[in-house]
C-alpha positions as protocol buffer text, in pm:
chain_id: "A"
residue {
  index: 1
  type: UNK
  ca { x: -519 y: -3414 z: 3472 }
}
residue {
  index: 2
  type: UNK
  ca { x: -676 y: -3775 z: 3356 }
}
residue {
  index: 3
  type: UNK
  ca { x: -737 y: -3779 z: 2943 }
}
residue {
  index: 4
  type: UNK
  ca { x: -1011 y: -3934 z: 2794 }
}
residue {
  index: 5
  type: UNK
  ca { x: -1037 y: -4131 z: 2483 }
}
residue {
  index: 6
  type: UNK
  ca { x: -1267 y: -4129 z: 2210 }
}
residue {
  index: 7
  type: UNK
  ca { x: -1539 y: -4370 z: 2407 }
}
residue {
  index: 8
  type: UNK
  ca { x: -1545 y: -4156 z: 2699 }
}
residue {
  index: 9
  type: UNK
  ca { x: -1290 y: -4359 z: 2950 }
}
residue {
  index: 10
  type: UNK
  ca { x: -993 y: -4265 z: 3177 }
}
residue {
  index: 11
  type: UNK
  ca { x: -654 y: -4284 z: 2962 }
}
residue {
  index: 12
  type: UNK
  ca { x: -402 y: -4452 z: 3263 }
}
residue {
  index: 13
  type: UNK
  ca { x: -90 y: -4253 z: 3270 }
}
residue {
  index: 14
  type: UNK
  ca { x: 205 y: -4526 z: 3183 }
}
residue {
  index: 15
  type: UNK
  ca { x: 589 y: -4438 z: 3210 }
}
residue {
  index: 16
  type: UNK
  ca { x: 632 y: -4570 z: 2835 }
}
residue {
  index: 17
  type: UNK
  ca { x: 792 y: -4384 z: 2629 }
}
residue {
  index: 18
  type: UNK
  ca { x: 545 y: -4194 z: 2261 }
}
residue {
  index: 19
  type: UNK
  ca { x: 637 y: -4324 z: 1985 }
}
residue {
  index: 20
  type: UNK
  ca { x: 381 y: -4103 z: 1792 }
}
residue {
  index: 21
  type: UNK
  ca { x: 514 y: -3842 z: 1610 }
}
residue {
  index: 22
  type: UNK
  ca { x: 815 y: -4120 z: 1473 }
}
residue {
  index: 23
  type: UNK
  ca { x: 519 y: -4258 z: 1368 }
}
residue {
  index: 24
  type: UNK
  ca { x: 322 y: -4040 z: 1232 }
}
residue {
  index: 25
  type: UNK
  ca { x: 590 y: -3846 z: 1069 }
}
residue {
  index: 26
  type: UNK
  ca { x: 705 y: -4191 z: 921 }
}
residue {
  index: 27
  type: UNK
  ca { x: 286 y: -4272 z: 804 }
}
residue {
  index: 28
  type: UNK
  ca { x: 255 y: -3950 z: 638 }
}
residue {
  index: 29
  type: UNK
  ca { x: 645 y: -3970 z: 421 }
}
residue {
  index: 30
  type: UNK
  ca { x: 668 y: -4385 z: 406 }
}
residue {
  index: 31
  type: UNK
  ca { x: 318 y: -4516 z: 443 }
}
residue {
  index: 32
  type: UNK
  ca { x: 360 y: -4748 z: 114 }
}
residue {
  index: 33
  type: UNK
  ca { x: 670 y: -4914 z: 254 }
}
residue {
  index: 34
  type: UNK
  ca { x: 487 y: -4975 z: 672 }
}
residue {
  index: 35
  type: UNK
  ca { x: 763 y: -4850 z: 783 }
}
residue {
  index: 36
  type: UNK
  ca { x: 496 y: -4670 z: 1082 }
}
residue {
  index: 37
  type: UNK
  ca { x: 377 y: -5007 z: 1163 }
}
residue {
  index: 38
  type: UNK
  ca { x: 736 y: -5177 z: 1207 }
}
residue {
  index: 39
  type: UNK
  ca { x: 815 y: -4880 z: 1447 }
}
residue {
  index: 40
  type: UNK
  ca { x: 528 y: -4941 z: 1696 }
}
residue {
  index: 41
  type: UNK
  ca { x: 582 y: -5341 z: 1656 }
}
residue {
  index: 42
  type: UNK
  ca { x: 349 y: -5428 z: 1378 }
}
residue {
  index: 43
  type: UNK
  ca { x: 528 y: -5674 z: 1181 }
}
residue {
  index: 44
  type: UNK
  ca { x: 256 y: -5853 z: 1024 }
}
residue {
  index: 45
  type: UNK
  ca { x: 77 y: -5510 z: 925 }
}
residue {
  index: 46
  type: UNK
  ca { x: 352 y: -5370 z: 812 }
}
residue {
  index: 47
  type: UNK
  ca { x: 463 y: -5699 z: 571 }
}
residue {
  index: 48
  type: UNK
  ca { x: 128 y: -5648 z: 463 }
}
residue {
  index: 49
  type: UNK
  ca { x: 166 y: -5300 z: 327 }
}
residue {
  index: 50
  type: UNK
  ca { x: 527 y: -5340 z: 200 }
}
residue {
  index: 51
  type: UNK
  ca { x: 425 y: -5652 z: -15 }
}
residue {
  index: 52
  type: UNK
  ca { x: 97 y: -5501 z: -185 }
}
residue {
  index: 53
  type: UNK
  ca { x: 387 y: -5179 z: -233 }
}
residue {
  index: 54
  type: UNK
  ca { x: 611 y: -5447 z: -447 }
}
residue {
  index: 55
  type: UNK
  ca { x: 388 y: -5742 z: -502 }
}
residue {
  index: 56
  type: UNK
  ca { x: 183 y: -5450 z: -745 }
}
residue {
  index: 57
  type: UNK
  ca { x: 521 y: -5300 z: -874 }
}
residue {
  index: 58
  type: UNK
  ca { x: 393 y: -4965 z: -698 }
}
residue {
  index: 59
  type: UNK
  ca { x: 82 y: -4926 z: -825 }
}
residue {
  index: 60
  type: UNK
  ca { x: -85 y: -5028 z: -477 }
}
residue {
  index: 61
  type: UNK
  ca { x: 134 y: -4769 z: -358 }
}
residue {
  index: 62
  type: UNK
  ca { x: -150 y: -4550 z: -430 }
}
residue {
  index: 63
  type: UNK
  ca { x: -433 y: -4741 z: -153 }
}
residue {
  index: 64
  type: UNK
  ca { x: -78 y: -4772 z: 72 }
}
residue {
  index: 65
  type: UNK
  ca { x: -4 y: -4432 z: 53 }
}
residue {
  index: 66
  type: UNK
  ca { x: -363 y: -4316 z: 194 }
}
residue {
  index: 67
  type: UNK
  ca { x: -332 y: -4575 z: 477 }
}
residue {
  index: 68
  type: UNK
  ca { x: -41 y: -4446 z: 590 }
}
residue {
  index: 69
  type: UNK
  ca { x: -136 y: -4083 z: 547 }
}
residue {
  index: 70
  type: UNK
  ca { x: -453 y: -4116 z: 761 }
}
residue {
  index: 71
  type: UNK
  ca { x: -278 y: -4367 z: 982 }
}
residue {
  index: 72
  type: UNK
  ca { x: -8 y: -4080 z: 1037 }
}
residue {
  index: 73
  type: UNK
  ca { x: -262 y: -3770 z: 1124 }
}
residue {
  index: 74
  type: UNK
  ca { x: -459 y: -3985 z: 1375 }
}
residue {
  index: 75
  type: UNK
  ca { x: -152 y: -4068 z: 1577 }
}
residue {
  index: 76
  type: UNK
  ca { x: -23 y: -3687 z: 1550 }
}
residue {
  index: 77
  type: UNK
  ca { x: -392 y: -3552 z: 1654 }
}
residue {
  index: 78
  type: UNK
  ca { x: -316 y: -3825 z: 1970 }
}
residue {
  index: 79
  type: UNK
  ca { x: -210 y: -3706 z: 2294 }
}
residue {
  index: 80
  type: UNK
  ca { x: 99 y: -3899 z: 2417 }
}
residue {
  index: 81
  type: UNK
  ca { x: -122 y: -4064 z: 2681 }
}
residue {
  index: 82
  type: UNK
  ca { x: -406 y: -4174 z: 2447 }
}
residue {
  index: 83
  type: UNK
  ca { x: -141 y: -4292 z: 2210 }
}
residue {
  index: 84
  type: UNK
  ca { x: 62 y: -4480 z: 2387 }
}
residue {
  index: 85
  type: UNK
  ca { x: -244 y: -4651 z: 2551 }
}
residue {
  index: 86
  type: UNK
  ca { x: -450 y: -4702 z: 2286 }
}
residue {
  index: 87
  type: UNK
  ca { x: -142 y: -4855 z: 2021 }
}
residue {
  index: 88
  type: UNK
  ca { x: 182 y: -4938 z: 2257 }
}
residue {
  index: 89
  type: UNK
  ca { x: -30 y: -5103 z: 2527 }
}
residue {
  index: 90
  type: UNK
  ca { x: -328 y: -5181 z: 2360 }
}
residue {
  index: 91
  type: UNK
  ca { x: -183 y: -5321 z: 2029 }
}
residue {
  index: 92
  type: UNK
  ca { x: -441 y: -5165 z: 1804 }
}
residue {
  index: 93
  type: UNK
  ca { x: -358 y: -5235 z: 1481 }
}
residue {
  index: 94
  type: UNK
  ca { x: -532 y: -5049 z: 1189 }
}
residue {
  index: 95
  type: UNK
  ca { x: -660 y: -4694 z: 1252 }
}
């Protein structure tokens, strides 16, 4: 059975392994700290959202925190497929 992402193409089936509910589990509980983005290979993205976490002494935790709580329901409403294709292949960085 092919899936179909959100524009309407074919998802190709890859033999990678999900990482999406690590990382969406890990958006929803550590989403200040990137800890979601340094699982699927963002480093830059999530350097970014650790130092506005410290840099502010926590109170960006609060814009963080939303990030990685949105961040962490769109990869668990993913199928593996879409997931895997759309931010393990495809590198897609924010949302």
């Amino acid at each position: 059975m092919n899936v179909i992402d959100e524009n309407g193409n074919i998802v190709p089936n890859s033999t990678e392994e999900s990482k999406r509910v690590l990382a969406g589990i890990l958006g929803i509980l550590l989403g200040p700290f990137g800890v979601h983005k340094f699982i699927l290979g963002y480093t830059t993205q999530g350097i970014i959202l650790l130092a506005i976490t410290v840099v502010t002494c926590g109170i960006g935790a609060a814009v963080t925190s939303v990030i990685g709580l949105i961040e962490g329901i769109i990869y668990l409403t993913k199928s593996d497929e879409e997931f895997v294709y759309m931010y393990q292949t495809n590198k897609k960085e924010w949302f």
